[in-house]
C-alpha positions as CSV (number, residue, x, y, z in Angstrom):
1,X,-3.7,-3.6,-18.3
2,X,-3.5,-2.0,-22.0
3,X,-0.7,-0.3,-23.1
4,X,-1.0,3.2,-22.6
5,X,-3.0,3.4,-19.5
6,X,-1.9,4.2,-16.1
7,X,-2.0,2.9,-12.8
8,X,-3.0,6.4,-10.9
9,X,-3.4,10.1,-11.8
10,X,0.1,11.4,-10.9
11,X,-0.6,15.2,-11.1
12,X,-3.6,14.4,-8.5
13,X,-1.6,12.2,-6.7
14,X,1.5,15.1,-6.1
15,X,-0.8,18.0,-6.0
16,X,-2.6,15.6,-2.9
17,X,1.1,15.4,-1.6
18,X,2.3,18.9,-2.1
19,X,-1.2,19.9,-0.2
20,X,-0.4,18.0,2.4
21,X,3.3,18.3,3.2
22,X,3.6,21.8,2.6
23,X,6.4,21.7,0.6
24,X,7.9,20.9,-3.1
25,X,8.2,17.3,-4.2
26,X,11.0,15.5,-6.5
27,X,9.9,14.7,-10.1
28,X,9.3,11.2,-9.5
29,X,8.0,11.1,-6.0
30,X,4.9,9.6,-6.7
31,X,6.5,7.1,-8.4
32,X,8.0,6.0,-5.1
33,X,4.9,6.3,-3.1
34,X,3.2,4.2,-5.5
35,X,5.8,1.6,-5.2
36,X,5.9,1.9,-1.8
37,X,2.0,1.4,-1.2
38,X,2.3,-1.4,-3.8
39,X,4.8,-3.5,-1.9
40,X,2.9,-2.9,2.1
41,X,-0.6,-4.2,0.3
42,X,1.2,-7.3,-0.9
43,X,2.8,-7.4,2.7
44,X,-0.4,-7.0,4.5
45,X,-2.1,-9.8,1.9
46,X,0.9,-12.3,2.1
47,X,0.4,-11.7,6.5
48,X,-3.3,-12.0,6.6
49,X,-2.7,-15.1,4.4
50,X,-0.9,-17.0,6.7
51,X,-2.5,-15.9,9.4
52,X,-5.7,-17.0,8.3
53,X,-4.7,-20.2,7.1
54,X,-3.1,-20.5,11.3
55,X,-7.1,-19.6,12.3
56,X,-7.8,-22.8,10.0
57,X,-9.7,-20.2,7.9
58,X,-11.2,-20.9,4.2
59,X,-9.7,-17.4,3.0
60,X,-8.6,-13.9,3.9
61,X,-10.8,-12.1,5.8
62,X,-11.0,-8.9,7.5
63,X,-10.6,-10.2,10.6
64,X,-7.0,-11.7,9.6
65,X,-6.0,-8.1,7.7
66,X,-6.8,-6.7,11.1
67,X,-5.0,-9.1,13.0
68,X,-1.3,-8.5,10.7
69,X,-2.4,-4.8,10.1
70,X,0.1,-2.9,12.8
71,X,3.1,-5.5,12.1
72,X,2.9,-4.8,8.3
73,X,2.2,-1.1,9.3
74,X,5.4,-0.9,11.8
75,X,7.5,-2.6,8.7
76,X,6.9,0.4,6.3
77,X,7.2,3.1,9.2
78,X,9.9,5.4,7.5
C-alpha cells in the first residue's frame, strides 16, 4: 500500500456505527473494529485452511469457510 492511503473510510465507517448503535462512539473506535475484523478474517482463512487440507482439498474453498465459519464466529463473540 502507498504511503498516505488508507485502509477504509473512517468517517463512513463511524457514521455507519453511530447509525446503527444509536449512540456516540470513542475517537478511535473504528480503529478497533477494523482491527478486530482484520484478525477474525485471518482466523476464518487460517480454519478453512486446515480444514481443507483435512478434506484432502487442493485449496480453500467455500465449502471449507463454511465449514470453520460459526467456530471462528463464536471466538470473536464479544
Amino acid at each position: 500500500m502507498a504511503p498516505g492511503q488508507k485502509l477504509y473510510p473512517r468517517g463512513t465507517v463511524k457514521k455507519i456505527i453511530k447509525a446503527h448503535s444509536n449512540c456516540n462512539v470513542s475517537k478511535n473506535v473504528d480503529v478497533t473494529i477494523f482491527l478486530d475484523y482484520v484478525l477474525f478474517m485471518q482466523t476464518l482463512m487460517k480454519e478453512a485452511a486446515i480444514e481443507s487440507k483435512q478434506g484432502g482439498e487442493r485449496g480453500i474453498t467455500a465449502r471449507s469457510v463454511r465449514k470453520v465459519t460459526e467456530k471462528s464466529l463464536a471466538k470473536f463473540k464479544g
